[in-house]
ZALUM-767219 format. One record per residue (C-alpha): x negated, y negated, z negated. Coordinates in steps of 0.2 Angstrom, whole numbers, plus 5000, padded with zeros to 4 digits. Layout:
BEGIN
XYZ;...
***
This chain:
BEGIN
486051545099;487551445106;488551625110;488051685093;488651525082;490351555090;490651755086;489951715068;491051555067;492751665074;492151785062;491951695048;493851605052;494651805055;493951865038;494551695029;496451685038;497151855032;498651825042;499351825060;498851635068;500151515079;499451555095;501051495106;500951305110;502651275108;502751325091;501251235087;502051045092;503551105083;502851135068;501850975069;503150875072;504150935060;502650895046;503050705056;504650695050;504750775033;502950665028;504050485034;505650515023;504950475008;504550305015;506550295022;507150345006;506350344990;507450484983;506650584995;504850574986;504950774984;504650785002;502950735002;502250884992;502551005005;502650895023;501150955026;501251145026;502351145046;500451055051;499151185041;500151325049;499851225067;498151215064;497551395063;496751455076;496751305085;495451235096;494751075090;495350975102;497151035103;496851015080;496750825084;498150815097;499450905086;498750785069;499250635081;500750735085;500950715065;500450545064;501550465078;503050535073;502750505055;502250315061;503650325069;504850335054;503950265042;503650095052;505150085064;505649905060;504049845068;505549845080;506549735071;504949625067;504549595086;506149545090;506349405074;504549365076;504249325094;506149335100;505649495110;506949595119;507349765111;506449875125;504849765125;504849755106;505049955106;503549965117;502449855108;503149975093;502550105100;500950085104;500750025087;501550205081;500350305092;498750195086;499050235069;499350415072;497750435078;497250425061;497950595055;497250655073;495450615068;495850695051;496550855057;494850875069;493850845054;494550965044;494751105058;492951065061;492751095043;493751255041;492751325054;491151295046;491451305029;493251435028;493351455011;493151275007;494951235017;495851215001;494751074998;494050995015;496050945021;496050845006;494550765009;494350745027;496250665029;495950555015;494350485022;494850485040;496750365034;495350245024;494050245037;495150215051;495250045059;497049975053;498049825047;497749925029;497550095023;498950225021;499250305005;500650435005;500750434987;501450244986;503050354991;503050414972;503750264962;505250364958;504250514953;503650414936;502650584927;501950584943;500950424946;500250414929;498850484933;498350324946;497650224929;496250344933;495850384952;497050244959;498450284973;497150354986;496650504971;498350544971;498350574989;497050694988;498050784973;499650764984;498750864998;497750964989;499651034983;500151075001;498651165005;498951274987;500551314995;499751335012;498551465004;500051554994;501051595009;499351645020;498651745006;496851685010;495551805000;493951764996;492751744980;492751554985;494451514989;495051614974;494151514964;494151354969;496251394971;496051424952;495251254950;496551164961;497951244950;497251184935;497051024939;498751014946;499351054928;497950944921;498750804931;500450814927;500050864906;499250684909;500650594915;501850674903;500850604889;500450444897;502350394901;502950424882;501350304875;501650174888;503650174887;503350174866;501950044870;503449944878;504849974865;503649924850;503049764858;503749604865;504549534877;504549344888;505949284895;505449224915;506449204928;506549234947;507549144962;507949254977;508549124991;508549265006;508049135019;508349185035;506749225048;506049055057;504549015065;505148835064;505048725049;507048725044;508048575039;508748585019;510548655019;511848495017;511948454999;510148484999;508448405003;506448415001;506548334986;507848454978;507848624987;509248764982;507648864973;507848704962;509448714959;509248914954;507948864942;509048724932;510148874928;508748984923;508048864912;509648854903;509649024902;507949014893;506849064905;505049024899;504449014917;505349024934;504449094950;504949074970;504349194983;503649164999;504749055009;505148925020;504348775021;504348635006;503148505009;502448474991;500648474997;501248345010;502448225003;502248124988;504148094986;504348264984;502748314972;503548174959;505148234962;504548414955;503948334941;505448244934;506648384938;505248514927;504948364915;506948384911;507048584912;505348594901;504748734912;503548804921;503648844940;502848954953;503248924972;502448934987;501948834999;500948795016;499348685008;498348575021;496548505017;495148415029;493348515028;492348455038;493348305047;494448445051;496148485043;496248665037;497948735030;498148875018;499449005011;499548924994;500548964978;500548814968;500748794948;501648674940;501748664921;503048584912;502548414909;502548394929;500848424932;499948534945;499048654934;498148764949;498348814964;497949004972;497449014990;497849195001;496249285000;496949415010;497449355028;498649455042;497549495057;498249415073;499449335063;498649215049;496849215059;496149295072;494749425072;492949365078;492949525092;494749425099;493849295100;492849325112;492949245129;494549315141;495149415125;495649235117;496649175130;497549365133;497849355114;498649175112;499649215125;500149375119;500449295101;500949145106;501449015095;501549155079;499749135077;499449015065;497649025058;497548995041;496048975029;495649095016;495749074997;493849104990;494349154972;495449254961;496549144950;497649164934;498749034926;498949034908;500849014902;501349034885;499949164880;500149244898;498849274911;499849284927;498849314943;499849264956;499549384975;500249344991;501249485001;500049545012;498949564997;499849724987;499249845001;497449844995;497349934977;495449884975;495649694979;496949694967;496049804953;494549664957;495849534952;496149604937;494449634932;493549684916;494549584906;496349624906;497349574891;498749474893;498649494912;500349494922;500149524941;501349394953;501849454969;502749334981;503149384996;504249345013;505049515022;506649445029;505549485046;505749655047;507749635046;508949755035;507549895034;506849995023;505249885024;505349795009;506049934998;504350025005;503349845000;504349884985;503550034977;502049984983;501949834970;502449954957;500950094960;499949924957;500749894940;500150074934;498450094943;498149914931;499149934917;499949784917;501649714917;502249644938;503449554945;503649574964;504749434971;505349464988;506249324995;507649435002;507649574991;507249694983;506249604970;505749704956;505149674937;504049844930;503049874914;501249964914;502050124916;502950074932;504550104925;505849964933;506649854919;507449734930;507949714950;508949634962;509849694976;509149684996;509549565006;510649434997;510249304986;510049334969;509249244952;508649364939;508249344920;507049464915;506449514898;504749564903;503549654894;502249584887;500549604876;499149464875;497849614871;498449774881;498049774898;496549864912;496350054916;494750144920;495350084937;495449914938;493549914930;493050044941;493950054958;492650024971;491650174965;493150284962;493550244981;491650274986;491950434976;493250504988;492050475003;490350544994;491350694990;491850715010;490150665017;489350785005;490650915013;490150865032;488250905027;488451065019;489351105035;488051065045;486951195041;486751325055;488251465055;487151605053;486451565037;488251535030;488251725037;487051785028;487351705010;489351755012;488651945015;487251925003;488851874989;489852014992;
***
């Protein structure tokens, strides 16, 4: 049975191929590293979005005729290298973090490139495993088994090539619907059109579920085409508010600074920024993620707010470190704080959302030997930090705003949850502090990955990013206002604004939209279970 299974299996690959495989080794890495590097550009350069709808031909060619364990050494091939580009200021943020030397901060980098990379890997195995089993179903198992393998694979958070797409505005319409993750699968399923255009793969099957791919290709772009014009006509009909946003560029510490001369606790330079916003006629004012300001800990400087915001007659958002007792025991928390107006604190949200190893430490670290290896590893960086147990929104002037903490953008579903059911008049908030990863293309990549969250919500966002580049987007994900990277900067933005439009058939139903992907794929894996020889038999039975 075991000699059989594999004739019908190269069998069943030979008929499906149609065309003369990689066989030589060398061109095999080759072509996989050079899926590595055209996959990352996008994330170096947004202009370079175009890149990501064919990176991943070099790879499928790799693939044939592989052996399945040379499949997941070439997808890792793929995925460290693309790591590698993508993420290479994990150098810089090893070195402003723990005050590393370059060669040790590289190192650590590294390891973190190749752990991620083993993501693709496992995604390339599956899917050779699949197009072994199941050949004419190749067009749509790569999708499917890359997709679930980046979702399912142990990370600080899910990739999702299509956050590269911001630029590319017809296409990241569609995310109101299937969220970033279904553009993925529409992004590979692309590639593996291409792929099956230049093999000329025949079969009843592939022919038509080619046919089906096409079509929804031009499905989804139809949609986004007509999505943009209503949402950018949604914009110029409606109105606008008038908020304004303070970009201080602090430099990276991990110590509390002293205030600037000419400055203190009690009246920081954001302060100062926001007295000339306010004047301006800015409605509200936010601060991003930042250094230290001691309003949760130091009366002076929570009466001092007060009177200054009392004068400006506006309404601030800042962020700040927020320590509480539970229990007898003080707990802190990553907290943006709400102040109305009149002086008040109208609420205050606390990071739900917390930075493994770095705002807590996972319970399997915890573990006796591993805690001590860790701490001194991490030293004094880790900072544990309580988690926020709610969702909040502050309502100024008629506007919902639901304020998210840095970390927080990565995870499309916990957003989408934030925004609920009920999303009229919702703005989303983002604050964040990315001066850590130096002169990068780190926060242009945080960036666009605020924006895809605009559009899979449909609501208006603001991403401040305290050394640039902050960005203000409508529903559409259309930029109508930004700063420039790594300066500081105050912006007045007209942002768009309706007190009843708001919510996409995401945001009510991400979590089963995400299930969706993953029932699609396990549904795929048991199919391909079934023995070989009966695949066989039904194929010759169909022709």
């Amino acid at each position: 049975m075991g000699s059989s299974s594999k004739l019908d299996i190269s069998f069943l690959y030979r008929r499906a191929a149609g065309v003369p495989m990689v066989r030589r080794r060398g061109q095999q890495i080759l072509l996989a590293a050079l899926s590595g590097a055209l996959l990352c550009l996008p994330w170096v350069d947004g202009g370079l979005y175009w890149a990501g709808w064919f990176g991943w031909l070099p790879l499928l060619c790799a693939l044939q005729g592989a052996s399945l364990p040379r499949a997941a050494l070439l997808g890792w091939l793929t995925g460290t290298l693309f790591y590698l580009g993508t993420a290479y200021w994990m150098i810089d943020f090893a070195v402003h973090l723990k005050g590393l030397s370059w060669p040790l901060s590289t190192l650590l980098a590294a390891l973190f490139w190749v752990y991620c990379g083993a993501a693709i890997g496992v995604g390339c195995l599956l899917y050779r495993w699949l197009s072994l089993r199941l050949p004419q179903f190749a067009l749509i198992s790569f999708p499917l088994a890359l997709v679930g393998s980046c979702a399912l694979f142990p990370g600080l958070f899910d990739i999702r090539f299509s956050e590269t797409q911001t630029a590319f505005l017809v296409a990241i319409q569609a995310v109101d619907l299937v969220g970033a993750q279904g553009m993925d699968v529409l992004m590979l399923l692309v590639n593996g059109l291409l792929f099956q255009l230049l093999i000329g793969r025949r079969g009843r099957i592939a022919s038509l579920l080619a046919l089906a791919g096409a079509v929804l290709v031009l499905g989804w772009f139809s949609y986004g085409w007509v999505a943009l014009a209503h949402w950018d006509a949604q914009v110029a009909r409606g109105s606008t508010v008038r908020v304004g946003l303070v970009q201080p560029n602090d430099a990276p510490t991990r110590r509390i600074p002293t205030p600037p001369a000419g400055y203190s606790r009690q009246y920081p330079e954001e302060m100062e920024a926001t007295r000339r916003l306010a004047a301006a006629g800015a409605r509200w004012v936010a601060w991003p993620e930042a250094r230290y300001k001691g309003y949760f800990d130091h009366q002076s400087v929570r009466q001092a707010y007060a009177d200054q915001l009392l004068a400006m007659n506006v309404d601030l958002f800042f962020h700040d470190v927020e320590t509480r007792n539970r229990h007898a025991e003080p707990i802190s928390y990553n907290t943006v704080g709400w102040l109305r107006r009149d002086g008040d604190l109208g609420g205050q949200y606390r990071k739900m959302l917390r930075v493994p190893f770095g705002e807590y430490l996972p319970a399997f670290w915890q573990l006796p030997g591993l805690n001590a290896l860790t701490h001194a590893v991490l030293g004094d960086y880790l900072r544990p930090l309580g988690a926020g147990q709610t969702h909040e929104q502050f309502n100024v002037d008629g506007m919902r705003v639901v304020p998210k903490i840095c970390y927080e953008t990565a995870f499309p579903e916990f957003i989408a949850e934030a925004i609920g059911t009920d999303a009229g008049g919702k703005v989303l908030l983002f604050v964040s502090q990315d001066n850590w990863f130096g002169e990068t293309s780190q926060p242009f990549q945080h960036r666009a990955i605020s924006i895809m969250r605009a559009v899979e919500n449909r609501v208006p966002m603001l991403h401040l990013i305290n050394n640039g580049p902050s960005v203000a987007a409508a529903p559409s994900g259309r930029a109508v206002a930004g700063t420039p990277a790594f300066s500081r900067a105050e912006l007045l933005v007209d942002l768009p604004f309706s007190a009843e439009v708001g919510g996409s058939f995401y945001s009510r139903h991400a979590g089963a939209v995400g299930a969706g992907w993953l029932a699609l794929l396990a549904a795929l894996v048991l199919v391909a279970l079934l023995p070989v020889r009966r695949w066989a038999e039904w194929r010759k039975g169909r022709r």
